[in-house]
C-alpha positions as CSV (number, residue, x, y, z in Angstrom):
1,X,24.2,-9.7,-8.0
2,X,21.7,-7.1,-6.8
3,X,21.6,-5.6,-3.7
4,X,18.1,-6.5,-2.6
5,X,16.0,-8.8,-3.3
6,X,13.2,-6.4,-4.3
7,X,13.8,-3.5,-6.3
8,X,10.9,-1.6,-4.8
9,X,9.1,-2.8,-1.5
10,X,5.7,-0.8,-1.0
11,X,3.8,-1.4,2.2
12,X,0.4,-0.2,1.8
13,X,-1.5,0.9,5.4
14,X,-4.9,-1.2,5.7
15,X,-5.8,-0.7,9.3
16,X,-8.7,-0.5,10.4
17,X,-10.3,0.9,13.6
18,X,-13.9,1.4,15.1
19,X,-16.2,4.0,13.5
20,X,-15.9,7.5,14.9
21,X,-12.4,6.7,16.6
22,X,-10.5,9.8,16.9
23,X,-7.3,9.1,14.5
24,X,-9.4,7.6,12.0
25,X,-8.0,4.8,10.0
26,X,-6.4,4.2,6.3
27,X,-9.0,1.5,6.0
28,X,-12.0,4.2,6.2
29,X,-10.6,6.3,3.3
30,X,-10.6,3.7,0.7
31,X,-7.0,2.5,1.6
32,X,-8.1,-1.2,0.4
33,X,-9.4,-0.3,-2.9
34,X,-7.0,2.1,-3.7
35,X,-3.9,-0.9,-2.8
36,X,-6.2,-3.3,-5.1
37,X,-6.2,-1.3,-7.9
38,X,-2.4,-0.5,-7.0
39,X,-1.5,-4.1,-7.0
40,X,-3.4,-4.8,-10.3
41,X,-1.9,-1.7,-12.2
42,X,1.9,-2.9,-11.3
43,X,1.1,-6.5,-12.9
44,X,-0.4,-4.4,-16.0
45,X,2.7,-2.1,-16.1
46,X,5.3,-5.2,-15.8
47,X,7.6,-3.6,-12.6
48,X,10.1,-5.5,-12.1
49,X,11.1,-6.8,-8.8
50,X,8.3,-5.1,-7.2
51,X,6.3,-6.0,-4.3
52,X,3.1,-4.3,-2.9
53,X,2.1,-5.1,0.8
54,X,-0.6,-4.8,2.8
55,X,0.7,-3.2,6.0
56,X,-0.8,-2.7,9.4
57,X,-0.7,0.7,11.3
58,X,2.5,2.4,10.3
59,X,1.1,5.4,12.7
60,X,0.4,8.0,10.8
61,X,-3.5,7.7,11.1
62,X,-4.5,11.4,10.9
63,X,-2.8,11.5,7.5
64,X,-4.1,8.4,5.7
65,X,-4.5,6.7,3.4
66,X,-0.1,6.4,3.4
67,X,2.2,4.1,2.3
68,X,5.7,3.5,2.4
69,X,8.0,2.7,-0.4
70,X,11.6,1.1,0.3
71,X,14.7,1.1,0.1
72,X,14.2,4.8,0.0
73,X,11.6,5.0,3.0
74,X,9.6,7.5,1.2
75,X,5.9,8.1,2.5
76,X,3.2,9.4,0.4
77,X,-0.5,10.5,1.5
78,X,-2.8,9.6,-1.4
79,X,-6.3,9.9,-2.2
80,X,-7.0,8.8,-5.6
81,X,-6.4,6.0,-8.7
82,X,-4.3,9.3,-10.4
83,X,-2.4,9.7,-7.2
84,X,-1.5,5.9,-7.3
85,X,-1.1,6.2,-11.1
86,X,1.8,8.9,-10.4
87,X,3.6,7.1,-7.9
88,X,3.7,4.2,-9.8
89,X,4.8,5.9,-13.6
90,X,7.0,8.5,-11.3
91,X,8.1,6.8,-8.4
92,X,8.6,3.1,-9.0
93,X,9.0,3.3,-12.9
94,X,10.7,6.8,-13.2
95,X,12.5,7.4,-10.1
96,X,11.2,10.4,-9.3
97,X,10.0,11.2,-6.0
98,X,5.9,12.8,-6.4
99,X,6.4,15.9,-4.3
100,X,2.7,16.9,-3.9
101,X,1.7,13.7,-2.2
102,X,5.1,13.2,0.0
103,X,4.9,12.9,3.3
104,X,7.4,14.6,5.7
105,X,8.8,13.1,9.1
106,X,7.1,16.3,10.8
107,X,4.1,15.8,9.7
């Protein structure tokens, strides 16, 4: 029996606020097409018992585009389609947290 029912739960930020508000938003810096392409690589890669979610504001704004992977609760800050590729070969396939993009409870 496993002990969830996903293996790895990501939630993906996709909030959006007005132009010019003074967090910004995830949505503004390409949070949507980066969790597309996220989505899309995970079916191509064959994770298993993997789910990728669109989450609202997990308030960390400033910071974004973030996401959250559980059970581990692990945030990263990412920018890019390599980014995403390394948290989903390191992260989600090899276990490995990716230390350059991890986000810290302090920050």
């Amino acid at each position: 029996m496993r002990e969830h029912y996903y293996q790895a739960h990501v939630f993906v930020c996709q909030n959006e606020r007005p132009a010019g508000h003074e967090r910004g938003c995830c949505n503004s810096k390409g949070a949507t097409k980066l969790r597309n392409y996220m989505k899309v690589r995970a079916k191509e890669l064959g994770l298993p018992q993997t789910r990728i979610n669109t989450a609202g504001c997990l308030d960390r704004c400033e910071l974004g585009p973030v996401m959250v992977v559980y059970p581990e609760g692990t945030w990263y800050r990412y920018e890019t389609t390599e980014d995403i590729d390394q948290i989903l070969n390191d992260h989600l396939i090899g276990g490995q947290v990716v230390e350059r993009l991890k986000l810290t409870p302090d920050q």
